[in-house]
C-alpha positions in Angstrom: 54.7 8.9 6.1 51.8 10.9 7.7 50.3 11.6 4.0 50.5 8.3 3.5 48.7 6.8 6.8 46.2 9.7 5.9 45.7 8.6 2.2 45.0 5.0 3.5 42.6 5.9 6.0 40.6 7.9 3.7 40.4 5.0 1.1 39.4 2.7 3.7 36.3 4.9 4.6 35.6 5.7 1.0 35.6 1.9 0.7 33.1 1.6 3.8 30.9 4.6 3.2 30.8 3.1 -0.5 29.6 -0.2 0.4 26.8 1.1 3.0 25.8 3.0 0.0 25.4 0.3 -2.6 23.8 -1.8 0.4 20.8 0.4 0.0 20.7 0.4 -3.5 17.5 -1.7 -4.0 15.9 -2.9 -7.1 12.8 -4.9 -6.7 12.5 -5.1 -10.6 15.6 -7.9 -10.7 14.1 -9.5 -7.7 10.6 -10.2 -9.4 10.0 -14.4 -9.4 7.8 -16.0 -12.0 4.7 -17.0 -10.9 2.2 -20.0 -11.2 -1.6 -20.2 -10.2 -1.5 -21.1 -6.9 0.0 -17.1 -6.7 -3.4 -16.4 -8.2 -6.2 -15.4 -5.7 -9.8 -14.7 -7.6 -13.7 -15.3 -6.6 -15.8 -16.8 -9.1 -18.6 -14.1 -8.0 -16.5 -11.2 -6.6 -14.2 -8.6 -7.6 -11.0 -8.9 -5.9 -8.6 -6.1 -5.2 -6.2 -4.4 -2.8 -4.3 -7.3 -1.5 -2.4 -7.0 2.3 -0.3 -10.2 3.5 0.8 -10.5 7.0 2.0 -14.3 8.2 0.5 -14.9 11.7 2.0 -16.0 14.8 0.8 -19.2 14.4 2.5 -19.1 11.0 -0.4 -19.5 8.6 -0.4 -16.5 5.7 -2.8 -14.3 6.1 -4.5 -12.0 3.2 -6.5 -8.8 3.7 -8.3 -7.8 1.0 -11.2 -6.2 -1.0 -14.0 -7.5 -2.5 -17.8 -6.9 -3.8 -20.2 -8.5 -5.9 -18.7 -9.4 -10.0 -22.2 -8.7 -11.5 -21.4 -4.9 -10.1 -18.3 -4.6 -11.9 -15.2 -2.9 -11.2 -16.4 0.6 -10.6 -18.7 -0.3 -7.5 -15.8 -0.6 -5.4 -16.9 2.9 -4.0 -20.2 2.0 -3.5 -20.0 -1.8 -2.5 -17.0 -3.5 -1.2 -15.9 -4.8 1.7 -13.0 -6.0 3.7 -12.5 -9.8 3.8 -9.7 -12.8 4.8 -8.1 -15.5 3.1 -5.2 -18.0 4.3 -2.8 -20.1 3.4 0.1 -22.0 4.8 2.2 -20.9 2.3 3.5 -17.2 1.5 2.2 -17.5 -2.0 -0.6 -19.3 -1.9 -2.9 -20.7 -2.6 -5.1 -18.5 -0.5 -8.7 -19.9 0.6 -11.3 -16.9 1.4 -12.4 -17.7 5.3 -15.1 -14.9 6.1 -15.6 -10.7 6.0 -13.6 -9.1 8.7 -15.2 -5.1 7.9 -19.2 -5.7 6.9 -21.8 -2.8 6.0 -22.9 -1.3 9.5 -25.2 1.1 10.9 -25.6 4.4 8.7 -25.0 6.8 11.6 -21.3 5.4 11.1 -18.5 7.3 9.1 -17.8 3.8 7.0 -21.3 2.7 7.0 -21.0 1.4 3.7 -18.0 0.9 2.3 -14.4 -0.7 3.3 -11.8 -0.9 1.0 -7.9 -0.5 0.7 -6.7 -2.7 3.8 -3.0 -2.4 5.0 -2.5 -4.9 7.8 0.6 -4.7 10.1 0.9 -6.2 14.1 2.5 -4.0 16.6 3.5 -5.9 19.4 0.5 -8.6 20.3 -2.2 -6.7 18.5 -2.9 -6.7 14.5 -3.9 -3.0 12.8 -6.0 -3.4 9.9 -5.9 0.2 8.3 -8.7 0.9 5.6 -10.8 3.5 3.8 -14.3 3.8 4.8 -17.1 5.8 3.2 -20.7 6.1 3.5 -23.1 7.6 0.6 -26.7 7.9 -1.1 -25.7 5.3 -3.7 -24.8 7.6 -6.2 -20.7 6.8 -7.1 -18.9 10.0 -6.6 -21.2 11.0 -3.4 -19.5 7.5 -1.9 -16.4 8.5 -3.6 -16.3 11.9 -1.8 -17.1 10.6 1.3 -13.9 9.0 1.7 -12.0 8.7 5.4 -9.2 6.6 6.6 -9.7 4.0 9.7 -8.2 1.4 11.9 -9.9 -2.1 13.7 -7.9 -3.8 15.8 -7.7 -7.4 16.8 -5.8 -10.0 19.2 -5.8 -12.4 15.9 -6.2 -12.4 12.3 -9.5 -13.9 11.7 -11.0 -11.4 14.8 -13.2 -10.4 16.3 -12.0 -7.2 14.8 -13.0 -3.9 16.8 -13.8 -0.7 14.9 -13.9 2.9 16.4 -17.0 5.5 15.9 -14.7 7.8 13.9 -11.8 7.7 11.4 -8.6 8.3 12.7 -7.7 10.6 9.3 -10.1 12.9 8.1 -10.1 15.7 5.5 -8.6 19.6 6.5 -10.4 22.2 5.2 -9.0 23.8 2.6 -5.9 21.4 2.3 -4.3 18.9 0.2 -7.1 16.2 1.4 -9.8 18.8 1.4 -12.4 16.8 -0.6 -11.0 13.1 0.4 -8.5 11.4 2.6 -8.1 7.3 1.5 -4.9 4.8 0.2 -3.3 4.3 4.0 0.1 3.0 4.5 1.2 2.5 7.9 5.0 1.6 9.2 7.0 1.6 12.1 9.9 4.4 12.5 13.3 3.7 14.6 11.8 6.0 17.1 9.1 3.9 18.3 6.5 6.4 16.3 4.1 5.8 13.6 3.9 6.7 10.0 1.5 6.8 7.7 1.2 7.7 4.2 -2.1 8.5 2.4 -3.5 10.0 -0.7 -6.0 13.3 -0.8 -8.0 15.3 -3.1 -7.9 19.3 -3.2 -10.4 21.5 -3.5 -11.5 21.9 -6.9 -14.5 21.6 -9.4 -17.0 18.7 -8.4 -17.6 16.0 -8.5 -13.9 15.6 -9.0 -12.2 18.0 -7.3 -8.6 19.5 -7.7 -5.0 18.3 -7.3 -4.4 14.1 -6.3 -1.1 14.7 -3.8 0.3 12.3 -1.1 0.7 13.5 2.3 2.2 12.1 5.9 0.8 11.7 9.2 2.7 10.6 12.5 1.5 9.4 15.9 2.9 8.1 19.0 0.0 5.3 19.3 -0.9 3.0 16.2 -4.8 4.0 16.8 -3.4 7.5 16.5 -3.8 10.4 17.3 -2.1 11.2 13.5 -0.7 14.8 13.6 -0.7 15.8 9.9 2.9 17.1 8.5 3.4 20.0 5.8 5.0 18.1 3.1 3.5 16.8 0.5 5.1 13.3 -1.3 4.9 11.9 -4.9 4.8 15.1 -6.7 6.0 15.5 -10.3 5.8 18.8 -11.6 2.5 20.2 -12.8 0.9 16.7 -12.8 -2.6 16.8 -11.4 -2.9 13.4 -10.3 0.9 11.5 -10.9 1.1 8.8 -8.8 -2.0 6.6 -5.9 -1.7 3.7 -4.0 1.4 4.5 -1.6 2.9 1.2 0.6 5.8 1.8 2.6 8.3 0.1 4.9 11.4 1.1 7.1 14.6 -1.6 6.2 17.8 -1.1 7.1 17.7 2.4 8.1 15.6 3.7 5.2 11.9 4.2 4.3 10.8 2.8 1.0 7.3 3.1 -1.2 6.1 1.3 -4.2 3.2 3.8 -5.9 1.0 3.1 -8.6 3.1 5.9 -11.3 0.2 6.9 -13.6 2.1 7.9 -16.6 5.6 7.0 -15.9 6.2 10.4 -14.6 8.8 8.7 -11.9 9.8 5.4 -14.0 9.8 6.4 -17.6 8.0 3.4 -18.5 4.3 4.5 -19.0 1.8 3.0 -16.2 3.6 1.4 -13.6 5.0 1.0 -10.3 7.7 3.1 -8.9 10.1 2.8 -6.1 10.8 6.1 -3.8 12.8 6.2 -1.2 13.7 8.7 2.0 15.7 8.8 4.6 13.1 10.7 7.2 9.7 9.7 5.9 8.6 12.8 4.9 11.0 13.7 2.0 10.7 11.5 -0.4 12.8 10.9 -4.4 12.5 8.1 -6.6 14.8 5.5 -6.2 17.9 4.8 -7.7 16.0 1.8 -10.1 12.9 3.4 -9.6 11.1 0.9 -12.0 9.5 -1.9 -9.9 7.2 -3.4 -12.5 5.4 -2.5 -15.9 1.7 -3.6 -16.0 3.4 -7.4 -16.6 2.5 -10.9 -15.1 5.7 -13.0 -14.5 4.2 -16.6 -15.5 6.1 -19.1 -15.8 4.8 -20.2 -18.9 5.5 -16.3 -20.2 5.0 -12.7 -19.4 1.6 -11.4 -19.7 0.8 -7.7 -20.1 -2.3 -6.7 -18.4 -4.6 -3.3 -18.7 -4.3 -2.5 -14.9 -1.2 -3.9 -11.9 -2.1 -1.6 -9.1 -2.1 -1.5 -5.0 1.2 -2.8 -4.6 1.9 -4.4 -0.9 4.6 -6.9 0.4 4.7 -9.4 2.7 7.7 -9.2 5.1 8.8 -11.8 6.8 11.6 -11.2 9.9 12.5 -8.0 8.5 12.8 -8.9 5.1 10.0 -8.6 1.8 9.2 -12.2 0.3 6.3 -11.2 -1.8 4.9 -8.2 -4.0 1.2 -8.3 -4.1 -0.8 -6.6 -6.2 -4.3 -6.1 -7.8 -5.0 -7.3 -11.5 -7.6 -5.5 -13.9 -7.8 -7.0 -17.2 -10.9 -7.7 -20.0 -13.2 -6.6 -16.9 -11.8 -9.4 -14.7 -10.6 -8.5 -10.8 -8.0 -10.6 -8.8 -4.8 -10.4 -6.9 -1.4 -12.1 -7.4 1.5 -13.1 -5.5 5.0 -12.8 -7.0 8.1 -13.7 -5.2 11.0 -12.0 -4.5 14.2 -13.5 -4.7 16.0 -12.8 -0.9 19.4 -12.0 -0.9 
């Protein structure tokens, strides 16, 4: 009789156990929507890139993102572009551009010249705008080596935005981010803390430099400090430069991160985006459906394959991700899309 009270109790937490697992299996691939043009957010005369959504409190959409001038073309994003705004009262558009929120400034400044890669988030009343800033001479790789990673913050979306005289992540002599420090991803941990994810370059022959690795960085305010940790995230063997373009999120008692996978190193599937996933932040494996999306278009009207499907951010939404955006290259044209995901 015992046995069999025992045998019973352990199926029933197999049973539970097992179904908290399989709750966490997540695979954004089956969730993708099709998409029409409204999810299509380009300038006639600028290159657009590096999409980050947030809906406001006054519930209007809000879109963070990249731009510079199209004559330029897609290269001079190290040398020319800037942070701006769009909005829209609906998640996936269409989004209207409404003004630059991160211009040139003075050239005593760290990001003088150069803002690129927003990720937006609000803590409380206040909205972080996290961003690479660089400053240069003009030449590419002297603004591409100049690389550091800052914050502005801001009572509201469209501003006025306040930036600080230095970046809150710089490069470590010597280290993983010895040459650069850029690709910030910021989210929330269960323990009131701050983590942020962020790409570097090693020390290595110029103008290049060595190894591309991922590494974290956690703080108790979201203006930092950010206390650097020893691991280093992404890695795949021997592969100088596997995987850019981290965004993460904490949901349902895990951390999640949708990279840009250079070669299918993680996925299998060539260029793409991958899925990781980790149960502290810092220690991080591919997913269990670590394919999130082939360089593909979901229209409507038809999949499209593009060259380039790259900086991968969601827009959540009371807890939950309603929208993968991501930045289109293709025949030497720059935009973002907005592709549904179907909630559960």
């Amino acid at each position: 009789m015992k046995d069999t009270i025992k045998l019973r109790y352990c199926l029933l937490l197999f049973l539970f156990f097992g179904h908290l697992s399989k709750g966490q299996d997540l695979n954004l691939n089956e969730l993708l929507q099709p998409i029409t043009k409204q999810s299509m957010f380009r300038l006639d005369d600028y290159m657009v890139w590096c999409g980050s959504p947030i809906q406001g409190k006054d519930g209007k959409f809000y879109l963070f993102y990249s731009r510079w001038p199209r004559k330029l073309t897609h290269m001079a994003w190290a040398t020319h572009s800037e942070i701006a705004v769009a909005v829209s009262n609906k998640a996936n558009g269409p989004y209207k551009h409404v003004k630059v929120v991160l211009p040139k400034r003075d050239k005593k400044y760290w990001d003088a010249d150069v803002t690129h890669n927003p990720n937006i988030h609000r803590f409380g009343n206040t909205y972080y705008l996290y961003y690479m800033g660089n400053y240069g001479n003009g030449e590419w790789w002297n603004h591409r080596n100049h690389q550091r990673i800052g914050v502005a913050v801001a009572k509201h979306p469209l501003g006025p935005w306040k930036r600080f005289d230095k970046p809150i992540v710089d490069t470590s002599y010597k280290s993983f981010d010895h040459m650069i420090a850029s690709n910030p991803s910021v989210a929330k941990q269960s323990n009131g803390k701050y983590l942020m994810i962020y790409k570097g370059v090693s020390e290595g022959k110029l103008p290049f430099g060595g190894v591309v690795l991922h590494g974290a960085a956690i703080s108790n305010n979201p203006i930092g400090p950010f206390v650097k940790q020893s691991q280093r995230i992404f890695v795949k063997d021997t592969v100088r430069f596997a995987a850019e373009d981290p965004y993460i999120w904490y949901q349902k008692g895990k951390y999640w991160a949708i990279v840009k996978d250079f070669k299918g190193s993680f996925t299998n599937s060539g260029l793409s985006l991958a899925l990781f996933e980790s149960s502290n932040g810092l220690d991080w494996l591919p997913g269990k459906n670590a394919l999130v999306s082939k360089t593909m278009i979901p229209w409507k009207s038809g999949s499209v394959s593009v060259e380039k499907l790259e900086r991968p951010q969601l827009l959540i939404v009371n807890g939950k991700p309603i929208s993968l955006f991501c930045a289109v290259y293709d025949k030497g044209d720059n935009y973002n899309i907005s592709i549904p995901l179907k909630v559960k």
